[in-house]
C-alpha positions as CSV (number, residue, x, y, z in Angstrom):
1,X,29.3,45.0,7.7
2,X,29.5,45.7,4.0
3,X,31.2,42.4,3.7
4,X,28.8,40.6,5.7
5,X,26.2,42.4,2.9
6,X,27.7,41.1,0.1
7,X,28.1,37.7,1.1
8,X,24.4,37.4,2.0
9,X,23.6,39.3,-1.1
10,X,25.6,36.4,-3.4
11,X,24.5,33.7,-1.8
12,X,20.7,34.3,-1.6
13,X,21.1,35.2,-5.3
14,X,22.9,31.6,-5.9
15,X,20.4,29.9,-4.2
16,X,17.0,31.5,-5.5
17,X,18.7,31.4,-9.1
18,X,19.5,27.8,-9.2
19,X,15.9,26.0,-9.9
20,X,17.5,23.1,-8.7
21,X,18.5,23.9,-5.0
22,X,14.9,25.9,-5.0
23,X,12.7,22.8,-6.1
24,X,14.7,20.6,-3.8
25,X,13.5,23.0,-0.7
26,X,9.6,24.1,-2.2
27,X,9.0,20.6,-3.6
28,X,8.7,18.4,0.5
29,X,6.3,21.1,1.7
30,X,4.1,20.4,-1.5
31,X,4.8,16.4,-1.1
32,X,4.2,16.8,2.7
33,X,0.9,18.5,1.5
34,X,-0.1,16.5,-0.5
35,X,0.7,13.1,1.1
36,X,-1.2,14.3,4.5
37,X,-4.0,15.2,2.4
38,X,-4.6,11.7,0.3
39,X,-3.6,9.8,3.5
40,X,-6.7,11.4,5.5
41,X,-9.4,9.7,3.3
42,X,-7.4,6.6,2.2
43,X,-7.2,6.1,6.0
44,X,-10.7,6.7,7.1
45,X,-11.9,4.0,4.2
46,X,-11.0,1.5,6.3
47,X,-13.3,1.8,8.4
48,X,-16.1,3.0,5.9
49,X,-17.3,1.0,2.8
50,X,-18.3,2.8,-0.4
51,X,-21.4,5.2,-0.3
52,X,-22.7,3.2,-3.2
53,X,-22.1,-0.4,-1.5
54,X,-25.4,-2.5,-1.2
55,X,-25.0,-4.9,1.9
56,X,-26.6,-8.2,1.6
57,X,-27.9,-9.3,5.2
58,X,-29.9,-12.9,5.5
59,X,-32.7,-13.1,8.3
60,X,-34.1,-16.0,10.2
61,X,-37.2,-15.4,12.2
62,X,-36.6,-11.8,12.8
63,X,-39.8,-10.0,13.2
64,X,-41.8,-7.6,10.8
65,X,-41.4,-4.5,14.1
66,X,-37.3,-5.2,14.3
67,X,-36.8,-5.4,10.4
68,X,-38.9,-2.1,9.8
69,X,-36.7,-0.9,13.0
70,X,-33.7,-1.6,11.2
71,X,-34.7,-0.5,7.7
72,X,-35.6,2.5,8.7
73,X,-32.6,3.0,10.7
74,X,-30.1,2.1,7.4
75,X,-32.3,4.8,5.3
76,X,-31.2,7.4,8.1
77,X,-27.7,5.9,8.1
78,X,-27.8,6.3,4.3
79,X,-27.0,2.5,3.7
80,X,-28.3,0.4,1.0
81,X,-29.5,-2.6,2.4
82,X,-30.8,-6.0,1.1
83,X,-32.6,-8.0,3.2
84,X,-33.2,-12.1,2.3
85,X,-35.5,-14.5,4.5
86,X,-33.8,-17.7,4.7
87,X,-33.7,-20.7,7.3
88,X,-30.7,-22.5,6.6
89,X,-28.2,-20.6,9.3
90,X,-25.5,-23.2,8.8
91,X,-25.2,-22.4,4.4
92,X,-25.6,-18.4,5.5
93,X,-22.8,-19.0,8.0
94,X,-20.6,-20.0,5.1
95,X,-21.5,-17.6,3.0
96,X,-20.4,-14.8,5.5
97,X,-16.9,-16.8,6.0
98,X,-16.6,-16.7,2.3
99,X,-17.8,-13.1,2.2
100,X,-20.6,-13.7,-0.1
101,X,-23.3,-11.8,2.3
102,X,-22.3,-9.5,4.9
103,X,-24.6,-10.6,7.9
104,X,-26.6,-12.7,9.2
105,X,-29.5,-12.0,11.6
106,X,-30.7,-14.3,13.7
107,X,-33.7,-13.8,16.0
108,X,-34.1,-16.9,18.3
109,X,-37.0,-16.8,20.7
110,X,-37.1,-19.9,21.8
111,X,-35.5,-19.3,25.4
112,X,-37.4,-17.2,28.3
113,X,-35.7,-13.7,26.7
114,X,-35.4,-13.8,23.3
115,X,-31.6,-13.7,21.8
116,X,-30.5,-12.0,18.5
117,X,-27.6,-13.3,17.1
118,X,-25.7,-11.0,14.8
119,X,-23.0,-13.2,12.3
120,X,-20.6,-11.3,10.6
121,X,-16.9,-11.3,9.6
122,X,-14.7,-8.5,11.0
123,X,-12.0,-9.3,8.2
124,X,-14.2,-8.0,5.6
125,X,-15.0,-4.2,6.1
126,X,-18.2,-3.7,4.7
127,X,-19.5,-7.0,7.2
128,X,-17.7,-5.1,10.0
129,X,-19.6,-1.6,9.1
130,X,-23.2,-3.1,9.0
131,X,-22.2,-5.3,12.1
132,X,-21.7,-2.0,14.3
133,X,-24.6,-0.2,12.5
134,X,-26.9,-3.1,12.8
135,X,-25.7,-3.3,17.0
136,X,-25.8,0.0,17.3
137,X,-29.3,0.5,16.1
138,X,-30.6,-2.6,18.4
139,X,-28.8,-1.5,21.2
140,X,-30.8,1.9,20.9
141,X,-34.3,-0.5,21.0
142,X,-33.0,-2.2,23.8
143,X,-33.9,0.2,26.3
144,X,-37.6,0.0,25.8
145,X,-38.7,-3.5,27.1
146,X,-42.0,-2.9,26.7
147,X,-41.9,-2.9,23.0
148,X,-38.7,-5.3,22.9
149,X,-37.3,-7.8,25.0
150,X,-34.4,-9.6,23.4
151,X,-30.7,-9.7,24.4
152,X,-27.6,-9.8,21.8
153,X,-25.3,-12.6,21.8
154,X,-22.0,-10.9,21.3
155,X,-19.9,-13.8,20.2
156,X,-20.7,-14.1,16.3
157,X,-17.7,-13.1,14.2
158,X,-17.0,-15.5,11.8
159,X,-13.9,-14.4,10.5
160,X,-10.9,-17.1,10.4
161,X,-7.7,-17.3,11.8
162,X,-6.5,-17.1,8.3
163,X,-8.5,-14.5,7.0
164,X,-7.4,-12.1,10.2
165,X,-3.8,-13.2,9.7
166,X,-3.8,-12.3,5.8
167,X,-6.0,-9.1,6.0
168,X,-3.5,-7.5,9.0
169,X,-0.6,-8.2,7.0
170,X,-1.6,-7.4,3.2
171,X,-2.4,-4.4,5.1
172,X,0.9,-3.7,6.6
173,X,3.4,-5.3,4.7
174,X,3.5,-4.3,1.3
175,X,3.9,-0.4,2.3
176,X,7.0,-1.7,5.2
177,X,8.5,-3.8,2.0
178,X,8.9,-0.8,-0.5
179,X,9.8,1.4,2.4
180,X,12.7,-0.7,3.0
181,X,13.6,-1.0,-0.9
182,X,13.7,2.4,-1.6
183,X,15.7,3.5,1.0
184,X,18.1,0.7,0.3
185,X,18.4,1.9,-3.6
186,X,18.7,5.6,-2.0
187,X,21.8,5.2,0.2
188,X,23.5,3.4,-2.7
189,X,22.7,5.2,-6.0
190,X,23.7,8.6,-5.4
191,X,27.2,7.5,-4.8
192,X,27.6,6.0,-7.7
193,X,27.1,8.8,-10.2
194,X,26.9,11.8,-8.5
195,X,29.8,10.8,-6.1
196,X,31.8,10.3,-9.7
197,X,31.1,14.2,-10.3
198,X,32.2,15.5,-6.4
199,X,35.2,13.4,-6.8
200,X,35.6,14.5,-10.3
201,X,36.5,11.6,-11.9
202,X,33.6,11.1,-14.1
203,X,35.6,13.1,-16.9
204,X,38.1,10.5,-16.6
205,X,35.6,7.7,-17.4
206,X,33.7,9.7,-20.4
207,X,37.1,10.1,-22.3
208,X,38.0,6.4,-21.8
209,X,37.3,4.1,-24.7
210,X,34.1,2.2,-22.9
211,X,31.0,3.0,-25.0
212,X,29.1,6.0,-22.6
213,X,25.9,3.9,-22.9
214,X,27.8,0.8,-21.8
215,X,29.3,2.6,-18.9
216,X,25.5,3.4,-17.4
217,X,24.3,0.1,-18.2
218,X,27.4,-1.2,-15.8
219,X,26.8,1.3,-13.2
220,X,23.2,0.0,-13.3
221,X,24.0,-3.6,-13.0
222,X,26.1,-3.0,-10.4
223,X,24.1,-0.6,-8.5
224,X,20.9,-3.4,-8.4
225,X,23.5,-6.3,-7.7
226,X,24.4,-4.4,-4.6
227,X,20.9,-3.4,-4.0
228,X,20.1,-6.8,-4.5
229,X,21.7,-8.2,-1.5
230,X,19.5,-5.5,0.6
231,X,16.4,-6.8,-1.0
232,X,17.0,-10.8,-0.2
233,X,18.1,-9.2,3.1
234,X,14.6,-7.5,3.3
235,X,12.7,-10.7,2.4
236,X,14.5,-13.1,4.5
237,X,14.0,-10.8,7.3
238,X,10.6,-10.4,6.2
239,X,9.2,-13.7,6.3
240,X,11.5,-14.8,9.9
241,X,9.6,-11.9,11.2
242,X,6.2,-13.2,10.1
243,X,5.5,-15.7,12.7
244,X,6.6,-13.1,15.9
245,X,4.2,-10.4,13.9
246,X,1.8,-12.3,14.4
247,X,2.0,-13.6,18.0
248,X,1.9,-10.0,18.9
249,X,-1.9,-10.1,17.7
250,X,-3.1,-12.7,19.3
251,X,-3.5,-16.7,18.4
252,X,-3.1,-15.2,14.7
253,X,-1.5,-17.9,12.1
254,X,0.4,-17.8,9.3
255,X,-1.4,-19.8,5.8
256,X,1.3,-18.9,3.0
257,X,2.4,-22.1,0.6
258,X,6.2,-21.8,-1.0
259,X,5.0,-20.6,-3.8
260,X,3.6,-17.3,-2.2
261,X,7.1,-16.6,-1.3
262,X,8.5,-17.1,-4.9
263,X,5.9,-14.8,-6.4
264,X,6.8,-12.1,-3.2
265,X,10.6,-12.3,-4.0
266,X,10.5,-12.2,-7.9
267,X,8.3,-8.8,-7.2
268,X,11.1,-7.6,-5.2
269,X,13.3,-8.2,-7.4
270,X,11.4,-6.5,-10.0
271,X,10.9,-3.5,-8.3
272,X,14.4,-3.3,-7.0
273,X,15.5,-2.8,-10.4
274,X,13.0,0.3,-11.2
275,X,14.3,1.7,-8.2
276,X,17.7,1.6,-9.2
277,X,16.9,2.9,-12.4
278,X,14.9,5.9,-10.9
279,X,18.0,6.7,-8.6
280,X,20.3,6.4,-11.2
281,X,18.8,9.5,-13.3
282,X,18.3,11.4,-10.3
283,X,22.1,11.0,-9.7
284,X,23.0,11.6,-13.2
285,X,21.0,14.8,-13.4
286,X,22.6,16.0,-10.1
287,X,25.9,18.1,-9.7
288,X,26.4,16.4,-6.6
289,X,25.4,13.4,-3.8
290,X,24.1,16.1,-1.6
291,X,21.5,17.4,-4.2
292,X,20.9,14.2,-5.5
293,X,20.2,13.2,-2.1
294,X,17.7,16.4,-1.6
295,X,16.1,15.1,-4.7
296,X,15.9,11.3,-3.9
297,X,13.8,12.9,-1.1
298,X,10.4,14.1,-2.8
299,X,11.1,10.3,-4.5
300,X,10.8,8.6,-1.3
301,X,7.2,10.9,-0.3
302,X,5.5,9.3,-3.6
303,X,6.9,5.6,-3.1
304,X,5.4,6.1,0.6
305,X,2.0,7.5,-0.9
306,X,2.1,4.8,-2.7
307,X,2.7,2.6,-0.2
308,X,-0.3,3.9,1.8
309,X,-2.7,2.3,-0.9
310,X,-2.0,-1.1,0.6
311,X,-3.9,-0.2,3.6
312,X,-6.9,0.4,1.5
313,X,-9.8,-1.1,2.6
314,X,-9.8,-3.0,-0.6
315,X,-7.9,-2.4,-3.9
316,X,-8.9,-3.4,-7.7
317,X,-7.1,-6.3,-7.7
318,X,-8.9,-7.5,-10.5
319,X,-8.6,-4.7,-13.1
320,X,-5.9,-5.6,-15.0
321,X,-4.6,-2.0,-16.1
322,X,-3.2,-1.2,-12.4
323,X,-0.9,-3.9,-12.8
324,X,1.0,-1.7,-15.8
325,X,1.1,1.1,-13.3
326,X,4.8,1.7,-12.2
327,X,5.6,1.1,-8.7
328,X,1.4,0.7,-7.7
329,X,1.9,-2.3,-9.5
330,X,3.9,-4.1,-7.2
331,X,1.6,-2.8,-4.2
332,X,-1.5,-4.4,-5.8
333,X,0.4,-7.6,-6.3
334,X,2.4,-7.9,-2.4
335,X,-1.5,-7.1,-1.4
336,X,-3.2,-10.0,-3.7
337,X,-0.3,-11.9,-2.6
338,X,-0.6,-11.6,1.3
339,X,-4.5,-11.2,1.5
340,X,-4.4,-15.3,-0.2
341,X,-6.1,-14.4,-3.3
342,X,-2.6,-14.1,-5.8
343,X,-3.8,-12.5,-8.8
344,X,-1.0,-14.9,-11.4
345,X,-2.2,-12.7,-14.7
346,X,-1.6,-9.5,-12.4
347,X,1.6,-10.6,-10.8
348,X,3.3,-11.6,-14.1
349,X,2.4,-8.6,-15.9
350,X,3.8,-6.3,-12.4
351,X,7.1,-8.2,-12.9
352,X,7.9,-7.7,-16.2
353,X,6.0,-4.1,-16.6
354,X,8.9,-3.3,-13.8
355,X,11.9,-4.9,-15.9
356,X,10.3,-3.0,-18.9
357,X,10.3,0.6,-17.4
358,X,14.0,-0.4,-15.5
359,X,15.5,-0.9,-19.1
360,X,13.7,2.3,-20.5
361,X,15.3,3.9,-17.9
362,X,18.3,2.4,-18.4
363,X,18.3,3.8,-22.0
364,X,17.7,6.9,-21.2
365,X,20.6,7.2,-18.2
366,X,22.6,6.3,-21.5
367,X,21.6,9.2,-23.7
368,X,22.0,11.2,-20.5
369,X,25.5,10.0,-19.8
370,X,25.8,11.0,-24.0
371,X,25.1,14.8,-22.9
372,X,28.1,16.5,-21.8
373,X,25.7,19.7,-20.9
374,X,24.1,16.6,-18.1
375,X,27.0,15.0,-17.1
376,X,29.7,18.2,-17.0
377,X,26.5,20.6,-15.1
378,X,27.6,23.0,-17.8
């Protein structure tokens, strides 16, 4: 029993003295935490627009007793509304396809029951929100036909194949795409350095003549070459996959030019190279593939945080800073990509940000390969 004593006492005291093995088991609850706790919200604005959002809504003939209905309704609802007479339907019926306004109202009364015609565009979120709010509140009326008598015609969304296609996969796509990357990069990398130090023939390649720095910017190059071939793999199989995605939603098409698929494989590439860099250190840093595989792991949580963001309700594609933001970068892009509305400014400056940060990190894997404190665990 003493000996059973002892060897629990040792190894309990190796493990909650080693800050490494300790992080890798504290740090997924926290990530786990965490990435439950952003996801809740992210999710749920999908199907909310922002508190602050004024909807713009065009009326034709409605009257004064179903727009004071309705206004008053929105105030209780807490939406800021606009309201704008107009008699052109076919020019507001554009305007919603484009997503300039967010609904149209029609009140036709023309016909033995009157008929209220509700156009909006279920691609856009914030046209879908005032859509059910604007039905709901009707619907409520409805039941008094003395005071109204009307009917609503329930075939108004205006939203194009296209626009359905591109919102469902910006939506998905991006966050599948870096799920597959990382993962690729993470059964690789860890191999490749920290299998060196298991085997124990990384002190074999320090002592040879080959420049320390130049040996991490060869395992580098070779790690994204191989990674590389996962990554075309990924895109290939991406875009055959497209079509049958699609089908599976209905009589949804596909709208993307060549060039869309240029600017979606050059980001790839791109952020197959950070990846690579990122696994690199962590496999440097470890004593071992099995830690640097427990520490890949908290890795993989951000990149799927991250990832997460492209299901957004809408991201801000236009402000040009996000595009400098490691990894987030390439998200925004795949999204402006895939939604039809390719950002070029933001794309170019995601691509080269990532080959930027990959060679920075390639710089410092060689200072860390320099440190025989790193590279010997001593």
């Amino acid at each position: 029993m003493k000996d059973i004593l002892t060897v629990i006492k040792k190894e309990l005291k190796r493990f909650f003295t080693d800050y490494r093995m300790l992080a890798a088991m504290i740090l997924p609850g926290i990530l786990i935490y965490v990435i439950y706790s952003f996801m809740g919200p992210l999710i749920s604005s999908n199907f909310n627009a922002s508190s602050d959002y004024n909807y713009q809504i065009y009326t034709i003939n409605v009257d004064e007793t179903i727009l004071n209905t309705l206004s008053e309704g929105f105030k209780t609802s807490e939406y800021n509304v606009t309201f704008t007479e107009t008699t052109d339907l076919a020019s507001a019926q554009t305007e919603v396809k484009n997503e300039s306004i967010d609904l149209i109202i029609d009140y036709n009364n023309t016909t033995d029951i009157p008929v209220i015609s509700l156009y909006y565009n279920s691609a856009k979120t914030e046209s879908q929100v005032i859509y059910t709010a604007s039905t709901t509140i009707l619907s409520t009326i409805q039941v008094d036909p003395d005071n109204y008598n009307f009917i609503i015609n329930p075939n108004t969304d205006l939203a194009s194949a296209e626009q359905l296609s591109s919102t469902m996969i910006s939506m998905l796509l991006p966050f599948l795409l870096l799920i597959f990357l990382c993962t690729g990069v993470m059964s690789v990398a860890p191999e490749s350095i920290a299998g060196e130090k298991d085997r124990g023939t990384i002190a074999t390649l320090l002592v040879t003549p080959l420049k320390r720095t130049h040996l991490a910017i060869g395992k580098i190059i070779s790690l994204a070459i191989i990674s590389l071939v996962g990554g075309i793999s990924s895109f290939i199989g991406t875009i055959l996959s497209l079509p049958n995605l699609m089908s599976a939603q209905g009589d949804l098409e596909l709208f993307y030019t060549p060039i869309d698929y240029v600017y979606l494989l050059f980001i790839i590439i791109s952020i197959l190279f950070l990846f690579v860099g990122l696994y690199s250190v962590v496999s440097a840093f470890a004593k071992s593939v099995k830690e640097a595989s427990a520490y890949s792991t908290p890795i993989m949580i951000i990149v799927i945080i991250i990832g997460v963001l492209s299901m957004a309700s809408s991201l801000p594609t236009n402000n040009i800073g996000i595009y400098f933001i490691p990894i987030y970068n390439s998200v925004v892009a795949m999204y402006t990509i895939l939604s039809l509305e390719a950002n070029i400014i933001g794309i170019v400056i995601s691509i080269v940000s990532n080959l930027v940060y990959a060679v920075l990190i390639a710089v410092l894997l060689g200072k860390m390969f320099n440190s025989e404190k790193i590279m010997f665990n001593k």
